[in-house]
N, C-alpha and C positions, 0 to 999 in steps of 0.2 A: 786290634784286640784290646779291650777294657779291660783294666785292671779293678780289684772291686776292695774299694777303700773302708777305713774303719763306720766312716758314717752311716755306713749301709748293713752295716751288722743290725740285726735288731734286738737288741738285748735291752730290758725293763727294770730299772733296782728299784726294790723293795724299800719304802716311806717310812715303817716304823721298825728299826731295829734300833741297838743298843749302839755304842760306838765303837767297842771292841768286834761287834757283829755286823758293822759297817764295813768297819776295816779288813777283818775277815772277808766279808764279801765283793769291795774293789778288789782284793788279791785276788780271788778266784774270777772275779773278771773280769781284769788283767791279764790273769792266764788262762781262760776262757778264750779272751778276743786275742790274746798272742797267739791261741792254737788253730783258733778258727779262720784267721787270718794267714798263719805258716800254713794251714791248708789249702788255701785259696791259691794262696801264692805258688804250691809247691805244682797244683794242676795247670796252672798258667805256666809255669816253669815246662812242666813237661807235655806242654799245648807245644809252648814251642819250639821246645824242643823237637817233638814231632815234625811238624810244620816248617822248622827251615830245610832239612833234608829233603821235602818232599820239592821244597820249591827248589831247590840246590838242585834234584832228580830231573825236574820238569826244565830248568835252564840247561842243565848240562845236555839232555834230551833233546833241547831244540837244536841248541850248536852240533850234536853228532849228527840230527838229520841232515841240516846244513851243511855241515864239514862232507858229510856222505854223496852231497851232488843228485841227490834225489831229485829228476827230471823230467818235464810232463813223457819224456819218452825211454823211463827205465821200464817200462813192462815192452818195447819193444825187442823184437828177434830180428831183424832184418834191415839192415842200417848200409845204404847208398852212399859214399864218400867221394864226396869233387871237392881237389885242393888246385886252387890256382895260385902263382908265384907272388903277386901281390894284388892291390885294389884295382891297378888300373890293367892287369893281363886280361885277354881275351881267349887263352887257352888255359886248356888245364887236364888232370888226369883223374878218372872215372875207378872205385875200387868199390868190391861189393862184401859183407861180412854179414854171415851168420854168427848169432849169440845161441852158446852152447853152455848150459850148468853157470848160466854168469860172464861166459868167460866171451869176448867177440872173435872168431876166426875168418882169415880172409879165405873167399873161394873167386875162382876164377882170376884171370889176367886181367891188369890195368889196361886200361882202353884209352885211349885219347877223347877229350871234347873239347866243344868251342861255346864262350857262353857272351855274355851282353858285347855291343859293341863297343861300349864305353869302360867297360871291365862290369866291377860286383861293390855293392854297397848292402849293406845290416838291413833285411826286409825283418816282415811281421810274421814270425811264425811262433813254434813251440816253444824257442829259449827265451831267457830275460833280455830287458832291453839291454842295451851296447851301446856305448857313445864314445869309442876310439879309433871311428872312422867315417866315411860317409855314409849316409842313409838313402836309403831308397825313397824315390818321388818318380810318381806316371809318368813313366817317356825321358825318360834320362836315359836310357839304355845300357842300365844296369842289372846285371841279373842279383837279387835276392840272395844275400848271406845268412847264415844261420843253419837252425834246423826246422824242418817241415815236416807235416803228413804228406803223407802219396795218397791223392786222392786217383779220380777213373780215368778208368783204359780210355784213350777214344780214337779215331781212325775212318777211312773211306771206307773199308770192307764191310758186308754187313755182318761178320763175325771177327774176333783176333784171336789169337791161342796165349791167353792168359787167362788167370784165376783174379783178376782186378775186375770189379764193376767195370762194364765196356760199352759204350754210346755210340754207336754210327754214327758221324758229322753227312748231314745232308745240304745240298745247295743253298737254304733257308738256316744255315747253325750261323750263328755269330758266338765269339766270346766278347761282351760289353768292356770295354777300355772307356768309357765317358765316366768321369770320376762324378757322383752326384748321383745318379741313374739309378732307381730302388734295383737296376738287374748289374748294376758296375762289378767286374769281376766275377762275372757268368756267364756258363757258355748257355744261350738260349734257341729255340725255334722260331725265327719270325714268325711262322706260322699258328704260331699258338699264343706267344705274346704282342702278335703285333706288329706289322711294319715300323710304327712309330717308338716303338719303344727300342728300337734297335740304330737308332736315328744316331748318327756322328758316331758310329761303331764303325772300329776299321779293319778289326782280327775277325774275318773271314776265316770258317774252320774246312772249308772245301777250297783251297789252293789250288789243287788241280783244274777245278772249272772255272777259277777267277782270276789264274794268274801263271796260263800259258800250260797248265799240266803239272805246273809244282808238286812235289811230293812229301815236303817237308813234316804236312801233318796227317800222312797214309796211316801213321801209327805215332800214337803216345800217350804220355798221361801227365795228369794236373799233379805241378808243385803248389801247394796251399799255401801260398803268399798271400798275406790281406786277407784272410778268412772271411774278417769280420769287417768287411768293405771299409777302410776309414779310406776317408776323401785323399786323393794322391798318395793312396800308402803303394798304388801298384798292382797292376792286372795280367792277367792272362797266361800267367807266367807256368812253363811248358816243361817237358824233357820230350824230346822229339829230335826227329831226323835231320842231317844237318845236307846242307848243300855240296859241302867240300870240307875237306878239313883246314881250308883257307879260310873257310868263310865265319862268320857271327852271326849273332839274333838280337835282337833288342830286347830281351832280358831274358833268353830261354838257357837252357841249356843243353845244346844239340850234339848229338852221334852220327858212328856208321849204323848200319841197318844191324850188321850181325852184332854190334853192341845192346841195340833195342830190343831186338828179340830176345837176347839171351835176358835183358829185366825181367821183359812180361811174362816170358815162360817160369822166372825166376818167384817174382814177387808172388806173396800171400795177405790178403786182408787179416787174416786171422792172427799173422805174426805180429800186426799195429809197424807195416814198414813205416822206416824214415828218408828222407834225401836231407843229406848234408853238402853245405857247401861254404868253405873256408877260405882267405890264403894262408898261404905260409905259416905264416909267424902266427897270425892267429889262431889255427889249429895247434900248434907246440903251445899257446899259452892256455888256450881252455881244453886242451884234451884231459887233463885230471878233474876239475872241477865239474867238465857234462860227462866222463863218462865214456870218452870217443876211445875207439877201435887204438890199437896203438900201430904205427904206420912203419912197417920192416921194410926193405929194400927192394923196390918196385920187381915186379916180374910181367914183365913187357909181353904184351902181344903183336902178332907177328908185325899190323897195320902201325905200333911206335917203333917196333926192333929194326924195319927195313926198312924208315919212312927215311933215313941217309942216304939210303944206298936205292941209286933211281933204277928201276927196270933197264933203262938204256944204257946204264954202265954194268948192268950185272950180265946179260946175256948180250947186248952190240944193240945198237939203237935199229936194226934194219927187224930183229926177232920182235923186238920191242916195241915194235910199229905194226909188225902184226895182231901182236894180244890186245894192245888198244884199239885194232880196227876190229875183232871181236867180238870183245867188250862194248864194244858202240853197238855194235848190230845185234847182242843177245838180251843185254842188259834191261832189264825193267824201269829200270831208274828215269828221274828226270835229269838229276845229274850225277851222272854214275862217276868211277874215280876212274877213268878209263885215261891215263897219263902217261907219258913215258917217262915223266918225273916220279909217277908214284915205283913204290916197289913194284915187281914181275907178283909177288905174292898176293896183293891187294888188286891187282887188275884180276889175275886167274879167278880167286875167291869169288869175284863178282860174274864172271864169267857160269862159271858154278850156278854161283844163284839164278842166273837166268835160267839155263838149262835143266837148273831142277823143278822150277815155275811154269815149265813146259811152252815158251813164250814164243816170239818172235824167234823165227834164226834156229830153230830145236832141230832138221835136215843138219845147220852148220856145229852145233854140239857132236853129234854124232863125229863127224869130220876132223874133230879139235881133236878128242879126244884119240884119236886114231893117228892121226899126223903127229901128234904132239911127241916130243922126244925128249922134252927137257921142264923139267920138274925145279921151278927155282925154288 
């Protein structure tokens, strides 16, 4: 702001007066330019007066939106939660929460998953960058810390039962892993882009027909890591079906089956879901500043409550060699949890699912269900 000084006054005195009519006349303009001047001054005074409060308003303004943790995913409703114990775990627990008036509530039971082989490193999603751990690079086999969008359903069926955009994977789907590739970090159709453009790609999205019947990606959907393809920020990265619950993924993050159904039935585009994935400590230290779910005292489902206590101690290993020889022969799976280490709970369940899939072995449903006497 200019201040506007006496020499910019424009005042004229008059050549022929008297001296007493001189003098007279400096006085009046003297106080003339005192007045016109304390004028000036008095608007500049209250220029700025105006004008610091405003900026005072718009500083304080910016630090509340700040301090408020305003996040690309505060308009979401539907927030995914995997906390694993630290960077290098390869397990961890699954929780889902509805935002209600503001407020996040958990529904449903904690599930178990299993995610990179190598544990989880800071991928490229929604939050601000992170530099108090390691970072995600292609083929490290780490799964992707942070928070993401849920991008589409995808799966072998040529329908799923979810409200997510949903893509049949055909014999010809790749997801591109060649870091450079205008398709790196897509899942594409040879058939429409090209044998060549698929070239050094090695996430095959049809497992079943390229690798023994696999079932790993019958069903799931895209974590949006690396959106914006940067070179080795990391590809293809999943929530899908897992092997075992012994088993890992090179950077996914894998379930049981009744975990995955119960998302996709869950999830809603319309709510702008998210998948969050933490450890420990890092969720307690950014859970105020993003905004996260606050984490009450797990409530286990049946597949962590029993996952101690083995079928073949809970009913004698001889019952417990029967549900697994069931389990084998009903099951749809490629690798069903059919164990006599697992719980009696987790083998029946899956028993279940075969039988209500109307599958192999539905004569031996019938059977089960009628012999059966014991309800673990």
């Amino acid at each position: 702001m200019q201040l506007v000084g006496l020499h910019s006054v424009g005042v004229k005195q008059p050549f022929t007066l008297s001296i007493g009519a001189k003098r007279r006349s400096r006085r009046a303009l003297s106080a003339a330019l005192r007045f016109r001047l304390l004028r000036k001054l008095r608007s500049a005074r209250t220029a700025i007066v105006l004008i610091f409060p405003l900026l005072s308003l718009a500083v304080t303004g910016s630090a509340i939106s700040a301090d408020r943790g305003d996040m690309a995913w505060s308009h979401s409703q539907q927030m995914i939660v995997v906390i694993v114990p630290d960077w290098n775990a390869t397990t961890g627990t699954l929780r889902t929460f509805d935002r209600v008036h503001g407020t996040w509530h958990e529904i449903g039971k904690v599930s178990p998953v299993v995610v990179g082989h190598s544990g989880s490193a800071w991928g490229l999603g929604l939050n601000p960058p992170q530099d108090d751990g390691p970072v995600k690079r292609e083929g490290d086999g780490r799964s992707p810390a942070g928070v993401f969008a849920i991008g589409e359903a995808f799966g072998y069926a040529p329908t799923l039962a979810t409200a997510l955009t949903y893509k049949p994977m055909q014999p010809t789907s790749w997801c591109v892993d060649v870091s450079g590739s205008p398709y790196y970090n897509r899942i594409v159709d040879a058939r429409i882009v090209g044998e060549a453009a698929v070239k050094g790609a090695t996430e095959h999205m049809r497992l079943d027909i390229f690798n023994h019947g696999d079932q790993r990606y019958r069903a799931g959907f895209v974590i949006e890591n690396n959106a914006q393809q940067k070179p080795m920020g990391g590809s293809c990265v999943f929530a899908h079906l897992w092997k075992s619950p012994d088993s890992t993924t090179t950077a996914c993050t894998a379930m049981a089956d009744a975990t995955m159904d119960r998302l996709l039935r869950w999830l809603k585009p319309d709510e702008h879901p998210v998948f969050v994935l933490l450890p420990q400590k890092e969720y307690a230290r950014l859970r105020e500043p993003w905004r996260l779910p606050t984490l009450g005292a797990p409530v286990a489902d049946h597949a962590v409550a029993n996952r101690a206590v083995p079928c073949s101690k809970s009913v004698g290993l001889k019952k417990a060699k029967e549900y697994v020889q069931q389990c084998i022969d009903i099951s749809p799976a490629t690798y069903p949890p059919c164990n006599v280490r697992n719980s009696c709970k987790m083998i029946i369940d899956e028993i279940k699912r075969g039988c209500s899939m109307g599958g192999v072995g539905l004569g031996m449903c019938t059977a089960y269900q009628t012999k059966r006497s014991h309800n673990p």
